[in-house]
Structures are given as structure tokens and as C-alpha cells.
C-alpha positions in Angstrom: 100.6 60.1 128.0 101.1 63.9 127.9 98.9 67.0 129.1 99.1 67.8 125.4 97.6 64.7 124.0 94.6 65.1 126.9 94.4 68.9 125.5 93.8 67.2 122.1 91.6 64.4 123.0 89.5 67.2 124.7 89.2 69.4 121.9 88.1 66.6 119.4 85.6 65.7 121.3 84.4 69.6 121.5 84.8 70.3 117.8 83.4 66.9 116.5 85.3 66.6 114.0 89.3 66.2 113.3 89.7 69.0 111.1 87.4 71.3 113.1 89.7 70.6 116.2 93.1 70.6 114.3 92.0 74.2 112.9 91.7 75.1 116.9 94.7 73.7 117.8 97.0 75.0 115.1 98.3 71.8 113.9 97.7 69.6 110.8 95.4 67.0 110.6 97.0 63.9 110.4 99.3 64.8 113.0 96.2 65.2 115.3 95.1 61.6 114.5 98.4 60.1 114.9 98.4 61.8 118.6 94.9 60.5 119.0 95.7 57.1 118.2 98.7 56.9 119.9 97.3 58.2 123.3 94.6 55.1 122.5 96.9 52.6 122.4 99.1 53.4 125.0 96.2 53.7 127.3 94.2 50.5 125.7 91.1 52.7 125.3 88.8 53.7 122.4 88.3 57.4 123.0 86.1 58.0 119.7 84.4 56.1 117.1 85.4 57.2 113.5 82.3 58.2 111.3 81.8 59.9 108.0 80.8 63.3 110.0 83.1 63.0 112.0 84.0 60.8 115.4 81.9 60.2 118.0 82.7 59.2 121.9 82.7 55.9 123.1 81.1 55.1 126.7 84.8 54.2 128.0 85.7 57.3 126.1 83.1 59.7 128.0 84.7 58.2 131.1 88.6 58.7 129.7 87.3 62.3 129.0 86.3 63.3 132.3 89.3 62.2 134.1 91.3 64.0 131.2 89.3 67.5 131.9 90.1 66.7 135.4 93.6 66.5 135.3 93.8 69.4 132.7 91.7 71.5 135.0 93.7 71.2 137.9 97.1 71.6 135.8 95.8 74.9 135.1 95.4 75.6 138.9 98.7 74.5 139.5 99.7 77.1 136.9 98.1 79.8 138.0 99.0 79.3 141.7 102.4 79.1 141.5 103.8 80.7 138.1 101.3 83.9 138.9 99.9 84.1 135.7 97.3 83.2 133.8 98.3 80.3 130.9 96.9 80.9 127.6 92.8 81.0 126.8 91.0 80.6 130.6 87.9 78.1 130.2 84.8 78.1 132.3 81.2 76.1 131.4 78.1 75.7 133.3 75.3 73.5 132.3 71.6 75.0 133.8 67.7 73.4 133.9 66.0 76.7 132.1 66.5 79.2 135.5 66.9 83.3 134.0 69.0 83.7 137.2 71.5 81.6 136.2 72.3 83.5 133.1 72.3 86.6 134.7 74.6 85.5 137.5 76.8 84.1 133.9 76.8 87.4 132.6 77.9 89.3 136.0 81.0 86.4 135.9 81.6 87.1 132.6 81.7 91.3 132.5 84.0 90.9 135.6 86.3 88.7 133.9 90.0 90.6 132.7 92.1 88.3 131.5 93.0 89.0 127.5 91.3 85.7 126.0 88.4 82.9 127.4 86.1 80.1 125.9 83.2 79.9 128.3 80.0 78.2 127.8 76.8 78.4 129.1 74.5 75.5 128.0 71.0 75.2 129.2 70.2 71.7 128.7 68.5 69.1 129.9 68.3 67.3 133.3 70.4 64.6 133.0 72.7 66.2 131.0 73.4 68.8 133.3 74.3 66.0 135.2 76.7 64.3 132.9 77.7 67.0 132.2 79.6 67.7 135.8 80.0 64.6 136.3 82.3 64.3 132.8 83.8 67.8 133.6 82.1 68.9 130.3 81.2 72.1 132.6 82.4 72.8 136.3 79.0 74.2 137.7 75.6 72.5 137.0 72.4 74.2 138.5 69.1 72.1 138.8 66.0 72.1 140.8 64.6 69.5 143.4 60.7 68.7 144.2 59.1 66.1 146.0 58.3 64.2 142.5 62.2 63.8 142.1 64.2 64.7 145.2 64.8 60.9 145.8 65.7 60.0 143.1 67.9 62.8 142.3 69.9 62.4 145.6 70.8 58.5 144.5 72.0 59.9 140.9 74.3 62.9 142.9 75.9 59.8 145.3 76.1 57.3 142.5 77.8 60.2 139.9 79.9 61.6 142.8 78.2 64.9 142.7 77.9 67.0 145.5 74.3 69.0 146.0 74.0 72.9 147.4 71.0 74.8 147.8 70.6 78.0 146.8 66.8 78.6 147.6 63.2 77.2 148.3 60.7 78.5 146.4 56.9 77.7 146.8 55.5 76.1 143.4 53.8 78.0 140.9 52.1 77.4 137.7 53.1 80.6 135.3 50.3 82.2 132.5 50.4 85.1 130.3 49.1 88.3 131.6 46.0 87.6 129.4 45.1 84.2 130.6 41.7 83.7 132.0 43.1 82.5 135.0 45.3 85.6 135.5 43.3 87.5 138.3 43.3 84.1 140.5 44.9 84.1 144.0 46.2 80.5 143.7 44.9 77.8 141.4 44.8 74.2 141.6 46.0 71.2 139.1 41.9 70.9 138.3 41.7 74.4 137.3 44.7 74.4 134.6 44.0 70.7 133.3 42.2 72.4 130.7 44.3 74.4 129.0 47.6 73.9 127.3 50.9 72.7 129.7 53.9 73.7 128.3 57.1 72.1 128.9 60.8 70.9 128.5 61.8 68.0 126.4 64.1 66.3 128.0 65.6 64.3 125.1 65.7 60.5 125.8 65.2 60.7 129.6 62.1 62.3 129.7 60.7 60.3 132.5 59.3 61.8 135.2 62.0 61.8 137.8 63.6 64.4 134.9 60.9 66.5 134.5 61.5 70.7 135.0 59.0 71.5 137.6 56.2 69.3 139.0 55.7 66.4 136.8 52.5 65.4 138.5 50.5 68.1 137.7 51.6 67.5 133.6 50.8 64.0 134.2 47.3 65.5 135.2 46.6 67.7 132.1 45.0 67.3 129.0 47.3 69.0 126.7 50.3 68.8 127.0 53.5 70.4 124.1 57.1 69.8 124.9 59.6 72.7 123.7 63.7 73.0 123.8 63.8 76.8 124.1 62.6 79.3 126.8 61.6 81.8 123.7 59.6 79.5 122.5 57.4 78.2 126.1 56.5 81.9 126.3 55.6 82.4 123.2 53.1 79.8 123.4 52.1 80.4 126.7 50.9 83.6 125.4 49.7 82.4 122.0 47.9 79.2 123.3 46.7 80.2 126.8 48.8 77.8 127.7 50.4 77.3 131.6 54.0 76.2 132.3 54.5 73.8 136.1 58.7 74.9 135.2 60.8 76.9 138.0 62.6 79.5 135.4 60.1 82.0 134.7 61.5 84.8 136.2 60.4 88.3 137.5 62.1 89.6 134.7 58.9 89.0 132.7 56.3 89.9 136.0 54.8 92.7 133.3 54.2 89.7 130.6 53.4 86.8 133.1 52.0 86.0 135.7 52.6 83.3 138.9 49.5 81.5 140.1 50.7 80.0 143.8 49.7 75.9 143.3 47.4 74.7 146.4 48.0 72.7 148.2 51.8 74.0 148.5 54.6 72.6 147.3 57.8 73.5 147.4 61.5 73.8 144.9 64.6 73.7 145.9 67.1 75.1 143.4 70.7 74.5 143.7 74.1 73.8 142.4 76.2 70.9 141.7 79.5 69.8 141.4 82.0 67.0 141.8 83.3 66.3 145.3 86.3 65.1 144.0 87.6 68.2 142.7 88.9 71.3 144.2 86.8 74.3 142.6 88.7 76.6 140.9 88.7 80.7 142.1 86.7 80.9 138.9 84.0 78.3 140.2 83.9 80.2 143.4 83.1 83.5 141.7 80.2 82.2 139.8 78.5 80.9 142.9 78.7 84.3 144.7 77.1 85.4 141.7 74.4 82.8 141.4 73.5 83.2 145.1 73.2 86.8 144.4 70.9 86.6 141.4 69.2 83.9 142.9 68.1 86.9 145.5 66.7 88.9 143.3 
């Protein structure tokens, strides 16, 4: 086993495909697969399923994968530590519940970066796959939010994925309406008064339970309408169009002129906050974006 054929394993399972990953690398295809396959059988694991789109990763495959980023991750540490320079393209991803502060604090880490070439990634995802996601090293930073509905259960997935939980803040819960709502001039509200109208929320794919819920899942579980969405653009959008109210953390005071937060009585309380494995080392990169998402998350 080489750091090469773990560079290539990785990138097949980015691209999707052998040809899309073979055009990244700079080699031909079948000497891609012949590396794939060999790194399988020396290891006696099936890293990816072979499709007509494409290949697919196993479950042993996911796991193979996240040691592999692990051990390409801190070869590139080692690198930079002791040859003083930078080696080739610098990757960095973070996976996010749908927080605006997160993507500034991403675009402060990003304008402040100098190197001469970087992949980064930002994916705001779901819940549980921002915590695969750190717990495969798909992406070194993962930034969700905690509640009373879900803190429990939350804390046993951290322990029982070997992640490692820091708070940034505690916010008070509010329920978030368009300027024009009806509801708009009210001091606080309670779940009775939005039941009504329209909640708006994140799908959350196949674990759309309620420990994965953005926000307060018991005051959904209360309303009478309820639409599920995958983008931020489109939850305002429909919270203006619809007269619809969102129970999720992200809407920020970016939009104060457009929305507005109604204080949820009685009180309850988020606590936003970053993951990340506590078996590895965070790189200087890692470190940066944290300063930056405690800053943003100040704002």
C-alpha cells in the first residue's frame, strides 16, 4: 500500500466515476483501475462497487476511506512541518446544518488563503451527514446545533463516531417570518400562535427523524402545515410567499430588513458548535477556520 494508491482511492470516490478521477489525476484510465484493484486485494477490502454510472462505496469502503484521508491528511502535515513548503493543491472542507455564519467565517478563510492552488469545499448538508462526514474525513470541520429535542441523543452519536463537540454559542430559540407576516409586530409568540400557518423546513434525506431535525422539532411536530426544502433560497422564499414561519437556527441578521425573529415562549435555548474527530491533530488550516467561525458567530 502506497500514499499514492490512498490519493487515488480518495479521488474516485470524489469524482464518481473512473474516468472523471483519472482526468484529475493525470493518468489513464485503466491504469487507475489496475491501482484500484490492486490496493483491494492487498488490503482484502472492497473499496467500491462497479456500476454502469460509475462506482459506488461500499460500507467497509466508507470506513477504508476515512482512515485513508486520515493518513493522507496528516502526510501533508508532516510535509508542511518539516520540508517548509506547501506540497501541491492545499485541501480544506467543512460540512454545516444551514448557519449564514458559517459561510461567512468560510469566506474570511478563504480570501486569507495565499498559497498558488486549493480545492476547498463547503457543503451545507444535512445532519447526519455533517456527521459522517467528519467522522469519514470527507471534511475536517462540521458545524451543527444542539436543543433539548436532540442534545441526548446527539452526544451518544459524537462518543459512538469519535467526535469531539465545541460550543460556539447559546442562542435563545426563535421562530423566523417575513417582514409582512401577520405575526410580525408580536413580542414573542408561542407554538399555538404559528400552528396555523405554513412551517418551513429542512429535509433531512433518509434520517429525517426527529432527533435530526434543524431547529425545534416539537414545535413542527405541533403545526398543521408543514413543507420540507434542501436550499436556504428556497425556505425564504416561501417564507415570504406563503406566510410561512421557519423553527431553524440559520436565519441570520443578514436578512433583519427582510425577516423577522419572534422569541418562542416559553424559552428555549440552541447551542451551536463545532465538531471534529478527537483522534486527529487539526491542521493550522483547521485552527484558522475556527477563529473565524467564533468571530462570525459574534456578529
Amino acid at each position: 500500500m502506497t500514499l499514492q494508491q490512498l490519493k487515488y482511492a480518495v479521488t474516485v470516490a470524489e469524482c464518481g466515476t473512473i474516468s472523471a478521477a483519472a482526468e484529475k489525476l493525470f493518468i489513464s484510465q485503466p491504469s487507475l483501475t489496475t491501482a484500484i484493484r490492486e490496493l483491494e486485494s492487498e488490503m482484502g477490502v472492497t473499496i467500491f462497487s462497479r456500476t454502469n454510472r460509475g462506482v459506488i462505496v461500499s460500507r467497509e469502503g466508507e470506513e477504508f476511506l476515512g482512515y485513508a484521508r486520515q493518513i493522507l491528511s496528516q502526510d501533508q502535515l508532516l510535509q508542511e512541518r518539516f520540508s517548509g513548503r506547501e506540497q501541491g493543491e492545499k485541501r480544506f472542507a467543512v460540512s454545516s446544518q444551514h448557519f449564514n455564519f458559517t459561510v461567512l467565517a468560510f469566506s474570511r478563510l478563504v480570501q486569507n488563503f495565499q498559497g498558488p492552488r486549493y480545492s476547498f469545499h463547503f457543503r451545507e448538508t444535512t445532519t447526519y451527514e455533517v456527521l459522517e462526514d467528519v467522522s469519514q474525513l470527507r471534511s475536517e470541520v462540521g458545524i451543527l446545533a444542539l436543543n433539548e429535542d436532540n442534545e441526548r441523543f446527539l452526544r451518544r452519536m459524537f462518543g459512538k463516531l469519535g467526535l469531539e463537540f465545541t460550543e460556539l454559542k447559546r442562542v435563545q430559540a426563535e421562530l423566523f417570518v417575513s417582514a409582512e407576516h401577520p405575526l410580525a409586530g408580536r413580542r414573542f409568540v408561542t407554538v399555538e400562535d404559528v400552528s396555523p400557518y405554513p412551517c418551513i423546513t429542512f429535509e433531512q434525506g433518509e434520517h429525517n427523524g426527529q432527533f435530526f431535525f434543524e431547529g425545534l422539532s416539537a414545535v413542527a411536530a405541533q403545526s398543521h402545515k408543514t413543507i420540507c426544502v434542501r436550499e436556504r433560497a428556497t425556505e425564504y422564499q416561501l417564507l415570504r410567499a406563503l406566510n410561512g414561519f421557519s423553527p431553524d437556527v440559520g436565519v441570520s441578521a443578514m436578512y433583519r430588513e427582510e425577516f423577522v425573529s419572534l422569541p418562542l415562549e416559553p424559552k428555549q435555548f440552541h447551542t451551536i458548535g463545532y465538531i471534529l474527530r478527537r483522534d486527529v491533530t487539526p491542521s493550522p488550516m483547521t485552527l484558522e477556520y475556527i477563529q473565524a467561525l467564533r468571530e462570525a458567530a459574534s456578529i
